[in-house]
C-alpha positions as CSV (number, residue, x, y, z in Angstrom):
1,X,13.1,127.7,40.4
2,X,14.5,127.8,36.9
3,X,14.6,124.5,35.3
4,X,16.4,125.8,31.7
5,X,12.5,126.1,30.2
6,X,11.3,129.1,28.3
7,X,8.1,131.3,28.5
8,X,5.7,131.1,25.6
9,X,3.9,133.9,24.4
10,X,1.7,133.4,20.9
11,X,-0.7,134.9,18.5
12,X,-1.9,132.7,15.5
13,X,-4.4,134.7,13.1
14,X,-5.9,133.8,9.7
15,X,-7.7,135.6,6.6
16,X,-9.0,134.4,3.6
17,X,-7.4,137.7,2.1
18,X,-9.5,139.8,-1.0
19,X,-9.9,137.9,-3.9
20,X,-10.2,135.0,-2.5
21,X,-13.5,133.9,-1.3
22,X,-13.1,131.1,0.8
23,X,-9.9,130.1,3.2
24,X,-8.0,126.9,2.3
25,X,-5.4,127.6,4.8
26,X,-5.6,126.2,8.9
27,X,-3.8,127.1,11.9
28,X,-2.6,124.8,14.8
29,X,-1.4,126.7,17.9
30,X,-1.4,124.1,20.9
31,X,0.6,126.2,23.3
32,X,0.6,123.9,26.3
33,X,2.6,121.6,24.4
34,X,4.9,123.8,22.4
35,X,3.5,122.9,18.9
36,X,2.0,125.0,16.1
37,X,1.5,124.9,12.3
38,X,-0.4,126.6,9.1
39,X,-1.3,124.4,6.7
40,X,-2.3,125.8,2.9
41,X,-4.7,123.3,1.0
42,X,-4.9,123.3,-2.9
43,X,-7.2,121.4,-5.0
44,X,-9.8,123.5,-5.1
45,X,-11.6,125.0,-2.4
46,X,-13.6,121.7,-1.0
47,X,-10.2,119.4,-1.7
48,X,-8.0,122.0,-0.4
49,X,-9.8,123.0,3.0
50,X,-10.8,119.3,3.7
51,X,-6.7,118.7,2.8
52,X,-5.6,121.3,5.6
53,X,-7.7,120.3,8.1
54,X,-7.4,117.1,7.6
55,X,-3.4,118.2,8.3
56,X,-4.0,120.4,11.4
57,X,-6.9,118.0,13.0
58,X,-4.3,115.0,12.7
59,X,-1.8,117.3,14.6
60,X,-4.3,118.5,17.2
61,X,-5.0,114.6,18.2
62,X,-2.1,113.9,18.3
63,X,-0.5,112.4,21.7
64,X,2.8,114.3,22.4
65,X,5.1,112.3,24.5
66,X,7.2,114.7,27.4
67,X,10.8,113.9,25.9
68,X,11.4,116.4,23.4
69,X,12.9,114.1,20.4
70,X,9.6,111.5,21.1
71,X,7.3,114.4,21.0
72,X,9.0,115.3,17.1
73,X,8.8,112.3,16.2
74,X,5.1,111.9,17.1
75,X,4.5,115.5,15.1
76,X,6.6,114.0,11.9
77,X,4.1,110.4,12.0
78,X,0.8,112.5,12.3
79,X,1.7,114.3,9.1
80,X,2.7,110.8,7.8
81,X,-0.9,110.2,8.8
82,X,-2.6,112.8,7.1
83,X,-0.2,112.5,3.7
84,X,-1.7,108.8,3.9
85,X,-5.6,110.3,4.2
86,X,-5.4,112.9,1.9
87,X,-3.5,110.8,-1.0
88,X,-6.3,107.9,-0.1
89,X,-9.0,110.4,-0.9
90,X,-7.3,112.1,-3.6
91,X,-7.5,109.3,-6.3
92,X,-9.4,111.1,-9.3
93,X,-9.9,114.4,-7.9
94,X,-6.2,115.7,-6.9
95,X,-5.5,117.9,-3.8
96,X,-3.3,118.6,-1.3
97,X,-1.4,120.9,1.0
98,X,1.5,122.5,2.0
99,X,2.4,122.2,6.0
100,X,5.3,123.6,8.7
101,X,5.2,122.5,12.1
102,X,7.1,124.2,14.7
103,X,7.7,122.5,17.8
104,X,9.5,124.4,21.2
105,X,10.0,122.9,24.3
106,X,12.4,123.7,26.7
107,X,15.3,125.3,25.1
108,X,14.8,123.0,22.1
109,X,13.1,123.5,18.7
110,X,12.1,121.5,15.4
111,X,11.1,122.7,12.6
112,X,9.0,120.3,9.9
113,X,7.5,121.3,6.8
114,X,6.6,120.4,3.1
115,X,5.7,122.8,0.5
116,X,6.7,126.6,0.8
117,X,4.9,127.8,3.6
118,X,7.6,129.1,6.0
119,X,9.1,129.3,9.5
120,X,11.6,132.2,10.3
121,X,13.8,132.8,13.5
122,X,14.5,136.4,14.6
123,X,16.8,136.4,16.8
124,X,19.3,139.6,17.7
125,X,18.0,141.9,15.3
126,X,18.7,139.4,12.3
127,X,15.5,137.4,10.8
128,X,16.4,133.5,9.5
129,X,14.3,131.9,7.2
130,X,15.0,128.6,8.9
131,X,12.9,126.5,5.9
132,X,13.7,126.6,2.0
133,X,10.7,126.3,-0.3
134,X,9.5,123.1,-2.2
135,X,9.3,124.8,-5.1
136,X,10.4,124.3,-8.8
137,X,11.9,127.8,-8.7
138,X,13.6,127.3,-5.6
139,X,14.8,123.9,-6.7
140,X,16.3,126.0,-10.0
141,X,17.7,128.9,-7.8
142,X,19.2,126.0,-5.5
143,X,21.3,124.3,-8.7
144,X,21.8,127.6,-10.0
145,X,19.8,127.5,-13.2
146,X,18.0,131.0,-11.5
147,X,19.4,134.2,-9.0
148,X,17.0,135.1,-6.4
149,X,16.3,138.1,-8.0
150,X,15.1,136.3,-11.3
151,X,12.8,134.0,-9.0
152,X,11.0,136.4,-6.9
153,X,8.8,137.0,-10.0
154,X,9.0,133.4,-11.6
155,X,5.9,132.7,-13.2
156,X,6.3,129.5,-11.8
157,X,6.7,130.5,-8.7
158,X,3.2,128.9,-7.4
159,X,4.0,125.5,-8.2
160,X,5.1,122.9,-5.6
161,X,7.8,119.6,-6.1
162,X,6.6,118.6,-2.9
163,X,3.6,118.7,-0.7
164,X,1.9,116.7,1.6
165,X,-1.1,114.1,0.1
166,X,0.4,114.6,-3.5
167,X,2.1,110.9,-3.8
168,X,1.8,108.0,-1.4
169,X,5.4,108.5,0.3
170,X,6.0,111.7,1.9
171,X,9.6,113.2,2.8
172,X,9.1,115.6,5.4
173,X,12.4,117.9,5.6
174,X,13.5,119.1,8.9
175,X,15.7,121.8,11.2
176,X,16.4,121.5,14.2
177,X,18.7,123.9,17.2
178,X,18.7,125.5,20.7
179,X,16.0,128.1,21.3
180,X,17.3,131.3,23.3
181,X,15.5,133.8,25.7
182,X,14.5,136.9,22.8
183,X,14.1,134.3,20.2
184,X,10.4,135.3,17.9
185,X,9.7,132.7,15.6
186,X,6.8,133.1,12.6
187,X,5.1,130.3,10.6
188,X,2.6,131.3,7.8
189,X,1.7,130.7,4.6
190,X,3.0,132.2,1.2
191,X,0.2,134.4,0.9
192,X,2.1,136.5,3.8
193,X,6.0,136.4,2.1
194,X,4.4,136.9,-1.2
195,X,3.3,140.2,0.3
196,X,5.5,141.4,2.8
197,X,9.8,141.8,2.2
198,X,11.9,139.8,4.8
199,X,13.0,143.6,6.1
200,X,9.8,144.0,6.7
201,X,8.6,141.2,8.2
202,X,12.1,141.8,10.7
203,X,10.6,145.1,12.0
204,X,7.3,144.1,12.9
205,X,8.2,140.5,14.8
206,X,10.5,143.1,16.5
207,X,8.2,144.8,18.3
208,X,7.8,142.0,21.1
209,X,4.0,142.1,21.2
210,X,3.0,138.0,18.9
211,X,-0.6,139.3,19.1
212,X,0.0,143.4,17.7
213,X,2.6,142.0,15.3
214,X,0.0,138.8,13.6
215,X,-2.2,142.1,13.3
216,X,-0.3,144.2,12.0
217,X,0.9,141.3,9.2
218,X,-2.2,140.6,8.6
219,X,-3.5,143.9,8.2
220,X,-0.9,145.4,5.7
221,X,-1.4,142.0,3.1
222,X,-5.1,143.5,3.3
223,X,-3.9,147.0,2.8
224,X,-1.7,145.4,-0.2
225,X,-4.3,143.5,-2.3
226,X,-3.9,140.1,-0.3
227,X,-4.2,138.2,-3.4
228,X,-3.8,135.2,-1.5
229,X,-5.4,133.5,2.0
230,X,-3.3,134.9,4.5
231,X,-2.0,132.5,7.7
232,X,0.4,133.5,10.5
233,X,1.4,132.2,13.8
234,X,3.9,134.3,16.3
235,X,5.9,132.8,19.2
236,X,8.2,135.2,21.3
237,X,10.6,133.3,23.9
238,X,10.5,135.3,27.2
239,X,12.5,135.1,30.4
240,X,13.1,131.4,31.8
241,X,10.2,129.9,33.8
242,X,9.1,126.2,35.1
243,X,6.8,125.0,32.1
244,X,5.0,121.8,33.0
245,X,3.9,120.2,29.9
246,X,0.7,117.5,30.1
């Protein structure tokens, strides 16, 4: 019996990279109900874990209601929860974090994020960056003070116009569309697209394995220097099957 549902398979992998000591980022992968994130704290190491997991615990309690637009709405007010606990705590001694949230259900998906850690679609051979960075050079390259090209080395680059526990209201942004049989989605940090070229990252989703390609991403930051913590999660959409969510 085929009820229109889609077949999950994931890989979610994380490394603090090396010259970074410690890991600020967090992965989320709750498979059984279609939902994962990567979260990358700043503030310091303490503020900025505590400010990710703070992010990825509030989305791993959180109660995700069958109906698919309930169930993104519940995933949009538990980041609404943790912006309100990490700007609570963050009164003197700033911190925060960057979050994107993907959630797949059926033959649906919703993308939620704040900050410039990413989610990208590959689907038919062509990779979609589905989010656009809350960046100061990306909000320049957007009004067309900056090209692309000027921006990829921006010394700027790092710094955020949005993020999540920086200012007591948070606007989440959000993308949403039908998810297709083929369909390999990636969300990670900026310590991964800092390293690795779109092209690249195209090939290696490719290769229809979530596990051997969060490896091999992983691997070639390391091989690269992996100036930054390094955070992936990879979803491949297989053939249709009954998916009973709890």
């Amino acid at each position: 019996m085929d009820d229109g549902s889609l077949r999950f398979h994931d890989a979610t992998l994380t490394h603090p990279g090396k010259v970074r000591r410690d890991n600020e980022d967090q992965v989320l992968a709750r498979p059984d109900q279609g939902l994962w994130a990567v979260a990358d704290g700043m503030g310091g190491h303490a503020n900025g874990q505590w400010s990710s997991k703070t992010i990825t615990a509030t989305l791993e309690a959180a109660v995700l209601p069958a109906d698919f637009d309930d169930a993104a709405s519940a995933v949009a007010a538990a980041v609404h929860e943790a912006n309100e606990r990490i700007w609570t705590k963050s009164v003197g001694q700033p911190m925060g974090s960057t979050v994107v949230a993907l959630l797949l259900r059926d033959r649906r998906f919703v993308v939620l994020w704040a900050g410039d850690s990413r989610c990208y679609l590959l689907r038919d051979g062509q990779l979609y960056q589905l989010t656009v960075d809350h960046s100061q050079v990306q909000d320049m390259v957007t009004s067309g003070r900056l090209t692309a090209e000027e921006a990829e080395n921006h010394p700027m680059s790092h710094v955020l116009s949005r993020a999540v526990g920086v200012a007591p209201r948070l606007e989440l942004d959000a993308v949403s569309d039908e998810a297709k049989v083929g369909d390999v989605f990636l969300v990670c940090s900026d310590g991964l697209t800092r390293t690795i070229p779109d092209a690249e990252l195209a090939t290696i989703l490719a290769q229809g394995n979530p596990a051997a390609a969060a490896d091999e991403l992983v691997k070639i930051c390391l091989e690269r220097g992996a100036p930054d913590n390094v955070s992936v999660a990879v979803v491949n959409c297989d053939e249709t099957t009954l998916l009973a969510l709890s």
